[in-house]
C-alpha positions in Angstrom: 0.0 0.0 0.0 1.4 3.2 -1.0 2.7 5.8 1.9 -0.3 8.1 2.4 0.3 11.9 3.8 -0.9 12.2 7.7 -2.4 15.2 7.1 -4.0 16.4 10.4 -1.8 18.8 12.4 -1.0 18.2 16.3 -2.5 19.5 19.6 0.2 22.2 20.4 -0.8 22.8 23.7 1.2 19.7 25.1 3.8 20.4 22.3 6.0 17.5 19.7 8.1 15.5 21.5 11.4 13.9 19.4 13.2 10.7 20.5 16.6 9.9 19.2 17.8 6.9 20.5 21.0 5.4 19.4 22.9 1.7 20.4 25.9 1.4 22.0 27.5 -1.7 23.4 29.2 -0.8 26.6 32.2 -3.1 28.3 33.6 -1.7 31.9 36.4 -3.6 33.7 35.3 -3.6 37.4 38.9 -4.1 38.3 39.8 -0.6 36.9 36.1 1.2 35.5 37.8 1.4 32.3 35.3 1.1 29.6 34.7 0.5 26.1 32.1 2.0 24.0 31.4 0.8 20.6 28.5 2.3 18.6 26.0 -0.6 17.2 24.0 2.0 14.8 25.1 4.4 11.9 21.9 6.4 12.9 19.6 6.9 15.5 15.9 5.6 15.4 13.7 8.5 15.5 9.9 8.6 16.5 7.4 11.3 16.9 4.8 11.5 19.4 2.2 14.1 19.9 -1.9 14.7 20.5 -4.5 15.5 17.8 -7.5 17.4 19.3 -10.5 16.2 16.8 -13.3 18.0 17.0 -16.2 17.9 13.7 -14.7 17.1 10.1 -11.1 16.6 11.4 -12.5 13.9 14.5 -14.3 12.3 11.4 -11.3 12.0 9.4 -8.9 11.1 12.1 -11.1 8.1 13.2 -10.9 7.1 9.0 -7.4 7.5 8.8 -6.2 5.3 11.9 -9.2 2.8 11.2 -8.7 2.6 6.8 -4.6 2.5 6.1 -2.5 0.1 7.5 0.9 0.8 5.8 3.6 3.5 6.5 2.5 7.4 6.4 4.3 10.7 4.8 4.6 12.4 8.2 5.1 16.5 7.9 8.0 17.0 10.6 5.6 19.4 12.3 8.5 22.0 14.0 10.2 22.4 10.9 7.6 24.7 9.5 7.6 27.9 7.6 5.2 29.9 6.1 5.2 30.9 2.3 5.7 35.3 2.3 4.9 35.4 -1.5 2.4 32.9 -4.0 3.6 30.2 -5.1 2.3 29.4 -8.8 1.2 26.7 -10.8 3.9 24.0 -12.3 6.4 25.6 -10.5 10.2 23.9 -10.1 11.4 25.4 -7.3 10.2 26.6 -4.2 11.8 29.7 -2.9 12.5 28.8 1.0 15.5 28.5 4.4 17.2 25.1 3.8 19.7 26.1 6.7 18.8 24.1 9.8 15.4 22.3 8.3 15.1 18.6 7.4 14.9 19.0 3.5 17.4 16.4 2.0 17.6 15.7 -1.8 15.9 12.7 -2.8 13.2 13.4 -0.2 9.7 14.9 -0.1 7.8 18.2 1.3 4.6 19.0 1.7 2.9 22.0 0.6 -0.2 22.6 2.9 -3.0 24.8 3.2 -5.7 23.0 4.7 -6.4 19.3 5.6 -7.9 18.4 2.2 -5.8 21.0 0.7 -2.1 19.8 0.0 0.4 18.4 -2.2 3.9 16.5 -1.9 6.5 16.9 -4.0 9.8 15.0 -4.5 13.1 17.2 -4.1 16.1 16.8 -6.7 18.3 19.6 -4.9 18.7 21.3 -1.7 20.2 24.9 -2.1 20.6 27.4 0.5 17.8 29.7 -0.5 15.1 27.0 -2.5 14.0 23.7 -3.4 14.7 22.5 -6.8 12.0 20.0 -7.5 12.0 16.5 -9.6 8.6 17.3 -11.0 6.5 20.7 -11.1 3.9 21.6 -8.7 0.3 20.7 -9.6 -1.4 23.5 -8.0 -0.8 27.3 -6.8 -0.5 28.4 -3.5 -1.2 31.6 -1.7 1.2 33.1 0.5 0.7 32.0 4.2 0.4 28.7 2.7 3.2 26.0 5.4 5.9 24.1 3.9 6.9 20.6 6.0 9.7 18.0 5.6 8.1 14.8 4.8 9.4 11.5 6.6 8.4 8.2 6.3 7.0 7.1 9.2 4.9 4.0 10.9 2.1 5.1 13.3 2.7 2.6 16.3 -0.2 0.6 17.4 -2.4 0.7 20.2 -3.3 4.2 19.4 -6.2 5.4 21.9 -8.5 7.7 21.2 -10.6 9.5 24.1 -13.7 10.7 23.2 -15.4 13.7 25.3 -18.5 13.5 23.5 -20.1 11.8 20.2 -18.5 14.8 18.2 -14.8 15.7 20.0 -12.1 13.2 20.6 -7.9 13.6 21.9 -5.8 10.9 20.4 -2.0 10.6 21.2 0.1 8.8 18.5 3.7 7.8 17.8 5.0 7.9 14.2 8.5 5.7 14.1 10.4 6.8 11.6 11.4 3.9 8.8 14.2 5.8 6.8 17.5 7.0 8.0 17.6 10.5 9.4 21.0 11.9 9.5 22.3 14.8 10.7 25.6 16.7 10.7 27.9 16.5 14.3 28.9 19.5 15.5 31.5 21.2 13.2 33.8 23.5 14.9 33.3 22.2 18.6 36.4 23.4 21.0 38.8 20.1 21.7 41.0 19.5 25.1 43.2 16.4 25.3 41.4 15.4 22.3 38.3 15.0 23.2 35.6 18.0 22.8 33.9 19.9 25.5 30.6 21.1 26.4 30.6 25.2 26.6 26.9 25.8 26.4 25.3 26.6 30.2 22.4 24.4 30.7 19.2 25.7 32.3 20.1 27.7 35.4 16.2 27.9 36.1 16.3 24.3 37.2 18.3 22.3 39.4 21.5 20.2 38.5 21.4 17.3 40.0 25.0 15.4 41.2 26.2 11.9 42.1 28.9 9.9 42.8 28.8 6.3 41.3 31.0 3.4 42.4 31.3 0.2 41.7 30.5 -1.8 44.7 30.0 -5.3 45.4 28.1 -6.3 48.4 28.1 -9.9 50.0 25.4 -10.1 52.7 24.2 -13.4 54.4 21.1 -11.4 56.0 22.6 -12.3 59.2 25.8 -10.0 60.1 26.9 -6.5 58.9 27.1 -6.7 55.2 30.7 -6.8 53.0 31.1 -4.2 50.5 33.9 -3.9 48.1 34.5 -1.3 45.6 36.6 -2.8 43.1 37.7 -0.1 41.6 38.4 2.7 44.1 37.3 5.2 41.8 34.2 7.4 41.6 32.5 7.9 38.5 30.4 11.4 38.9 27.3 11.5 37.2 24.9 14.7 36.1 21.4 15.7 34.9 21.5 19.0 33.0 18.2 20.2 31.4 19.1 22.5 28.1 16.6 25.3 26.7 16.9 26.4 23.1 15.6 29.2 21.2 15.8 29.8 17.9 16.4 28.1 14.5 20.0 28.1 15.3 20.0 26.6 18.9 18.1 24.0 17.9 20.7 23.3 15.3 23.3 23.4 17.8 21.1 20.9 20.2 20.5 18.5 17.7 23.9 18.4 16.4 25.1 18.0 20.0 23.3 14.8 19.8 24.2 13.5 17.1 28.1 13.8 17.9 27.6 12.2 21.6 25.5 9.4 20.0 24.4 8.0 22.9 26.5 6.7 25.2 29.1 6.5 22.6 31.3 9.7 22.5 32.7 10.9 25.4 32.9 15.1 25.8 34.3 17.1 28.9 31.6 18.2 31.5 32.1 21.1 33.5 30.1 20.9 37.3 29.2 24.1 36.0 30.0 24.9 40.1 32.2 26.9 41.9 34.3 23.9 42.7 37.9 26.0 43.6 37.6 29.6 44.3 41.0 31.7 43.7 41.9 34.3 46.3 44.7 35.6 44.5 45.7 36.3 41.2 46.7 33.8 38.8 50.1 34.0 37.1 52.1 31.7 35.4 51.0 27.9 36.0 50.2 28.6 39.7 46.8 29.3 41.3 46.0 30.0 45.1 43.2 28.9 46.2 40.4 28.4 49.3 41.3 25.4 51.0 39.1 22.9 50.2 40.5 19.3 50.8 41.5 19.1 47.0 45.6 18.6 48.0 44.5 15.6 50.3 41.5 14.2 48.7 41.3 14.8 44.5 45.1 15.8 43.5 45.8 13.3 41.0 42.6 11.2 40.5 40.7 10.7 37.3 37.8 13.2 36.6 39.4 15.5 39.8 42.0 16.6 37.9 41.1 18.7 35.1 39.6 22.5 35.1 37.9 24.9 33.2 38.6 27.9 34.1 35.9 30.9 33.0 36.0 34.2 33.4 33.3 37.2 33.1 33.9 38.2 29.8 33.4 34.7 28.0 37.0 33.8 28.0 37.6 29.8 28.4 40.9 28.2 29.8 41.3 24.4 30.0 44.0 23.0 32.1 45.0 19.9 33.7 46.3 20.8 37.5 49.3 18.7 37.9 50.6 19.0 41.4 48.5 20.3 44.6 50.2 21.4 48.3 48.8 23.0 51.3 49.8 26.4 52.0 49.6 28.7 54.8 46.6 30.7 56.0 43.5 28.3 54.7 45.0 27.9 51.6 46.0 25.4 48.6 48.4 26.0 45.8 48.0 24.3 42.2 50.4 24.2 39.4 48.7 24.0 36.3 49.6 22.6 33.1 50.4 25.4 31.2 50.1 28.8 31.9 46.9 31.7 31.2 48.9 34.0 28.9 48.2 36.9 31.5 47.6 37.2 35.3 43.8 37.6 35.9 42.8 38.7 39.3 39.7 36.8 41.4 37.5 39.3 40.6 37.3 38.8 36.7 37.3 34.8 37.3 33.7 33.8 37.1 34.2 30.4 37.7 36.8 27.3 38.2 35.2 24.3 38.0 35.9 20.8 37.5 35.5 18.7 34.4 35.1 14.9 33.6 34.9 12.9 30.6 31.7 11.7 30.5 29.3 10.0 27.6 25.4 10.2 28.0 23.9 8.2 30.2 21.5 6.4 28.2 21.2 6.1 24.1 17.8 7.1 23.9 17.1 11.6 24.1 13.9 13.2 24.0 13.7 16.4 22.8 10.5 18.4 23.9 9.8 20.8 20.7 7.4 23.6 22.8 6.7 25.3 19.5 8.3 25.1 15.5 11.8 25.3 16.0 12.1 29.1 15.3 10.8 28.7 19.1 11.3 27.4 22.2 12.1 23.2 22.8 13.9 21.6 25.9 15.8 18.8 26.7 16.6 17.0 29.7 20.3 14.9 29.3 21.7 12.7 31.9 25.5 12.2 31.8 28.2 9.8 33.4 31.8 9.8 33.8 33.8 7.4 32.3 37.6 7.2 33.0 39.7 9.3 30.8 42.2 7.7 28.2 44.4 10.6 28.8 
């Protein structure tokens, strides 16, 4: 049966949400919490899922749709919408349009809407940066304020349930699963340390971060004395939620692009705590930095994920180092030799913050990304990471 166009828009009030979810094979040694991460996908699977309020013609169509095709759907990627300024004529070739940032790809499909009955899909040849070039010529003419979509094909899950209110108004939630491959480029000029690249975008300072420290423990209890625990590897793995708000055509380019280079759990990055783990109290010169004592010299100096620092100051400026010796000092204070020096001396006062970084993948392979609005709007996303042990 031929892919049909799902042509009834979503319930916005509750918004689009996105789920990428990749595959990766994970190995840790328990002796040492090494690990090995091997991707199992080129691509992540990719599903849809979002509420249709039917109410009059639309509840009578919805209930046709789900009940009368069985096979997969041309689904309009609903955040990836614009609107046409200027008509659109007859048997036209090309569709004047932003490419930057939207899911057009040649060889695949848009939809022209207007209405529910009222639309067309159309095969693309080319993707340029300012139009479509079409395989074949529009059929009919479109007015401007007329939406443009990506088309993907997609696979409505089943055991879609539809509430009705009354004999005339219904709220359906459905999950399209995308069937082709959806790719997407990593991010292109991201900022490397030790050869690995870091995270430099805040997350939500609105919310909470949540902290932990994992460990790998092994506990032998009879149930009858005080239980044994090991913890074979003596390290701890420190593990983060960070919740990320984007705005804008080109932060959500930057989000999802962020995703697609962590893959999962299968590319590492540098975390910041994105807390004020040292604080300076004086200025930094050369490779040495005072700081507030703080237990680092007796407790961190030296172990993995305790050792590396970004150091950020007021106006935007970044410095990574790696802090390679630590000693007490007098008067409530530490002194740390770092790996290189600043270029400069910068005082306390123009340091924002100094905290500590770890190489850490995603937690889990699967990401859901909550589109609020189109994606010249507002969407969120909620990423868990854990530490791994670096490999320098």
């Amino acid at each position: 049966m031929a892919a049909r166009v799902w042509p009834i828009p979503p319930d916005w009030t509750n918004g689009v949400q996105e789920r990428l979810e990749w595959s990766t094979d994970v190995l840790r040694a328990s002796a040492t919490a090494r690990s090995q991460h091997r991707s199992l996908r080129i691509g992540p699977r990719r599903s849809l899922t979002f509420e249709v309020f039917d109410q009059a013609q639309a509840f009578r169509a919805a209930r046709m749709l789900l009940a009368g095709h069985s096979g997969l759907w041309q689904l309009p990627v609903w955040f990836d919408v614009q609107w046409f300024s200027a008509p659109l004529a007859a048997a036209s070739s090309e569709i004047p349009c932003a490419t930057a940032g939207f899911d057009f790809i040649a060889g695949g499909r848009a939809l022209l809407y207007t209405s529910m009955r009222e639309h067309e899909f159309v095969e693309i040849e080319a993707v340029d940066a300012d139009r479509l070039v079409l395989a074949a010529p529009t059929v009919n003419a479109y007015g401007a304020g007329s939406r443009l979509y990506p088309l993907r094909l997609a696979r409505v899950e089943a055991g879609a349930e539809q509430r009705l209110s009354n004999a005339q108004l219904a709220r359906c939630s459905l999950t399209f699963d995308f069937v082709e491959p959806c790719d997407w480029p990593a991010l292109a000029s991201a900022t490397e340390y030790l050869g690995h690249p870091v995270l430099e975008v805040r997350p939500d300072e609105s919310s909470e971060i949540s902290q932990s420290w994992e460990r790998m423990l092994s506990t032998v209890d009879y149930g009858i004395a005080a239980p044994v625990v090991h913890d074979l590897s003596g390290v701890a793995l420190p593990a983060q939620q960070n919740r990320f708000i984007v705005q804008g055509r080109d932060e959500h380019t930057w989000l999802r692009s962020l995703l697609y280079t962590l893959r999962g759990r299968g590319t590492p990055i540098w975390l910041p705590s994105w807390a004020d783990d040292l604080r300076p109290v004086a200025a930094i010169t050369g490779a040495a930095m005072s700081i507030e004592w703080c237990g680092y010299t007796r407790l961190a100096a030296g172990k993995p994920n305790r050792r590396d620092v970004c150091i950020e100051l007021f106006d935007g400026t970044r410095h990574y180092r790696r802090i390679t010796a630590a000693a007490e000092a007098v008067g409530d204070k530490e002194t740390l030799t770092l790996s290189a020096a600043l270029g400069g001396t910068i005082q306390p006062e123009h340091i924002r913050q100094v905290s500590i970084m770890s190489l850490a993948t995603l937690a889990s392979d699967a990401a859901e990304i909550e589109h609020t609005t189109d994606q010249d709007g507002i969407a969120s996303v909620s990423l868990g990471f854990s530490a791994v042990l670096p490999d320098v």
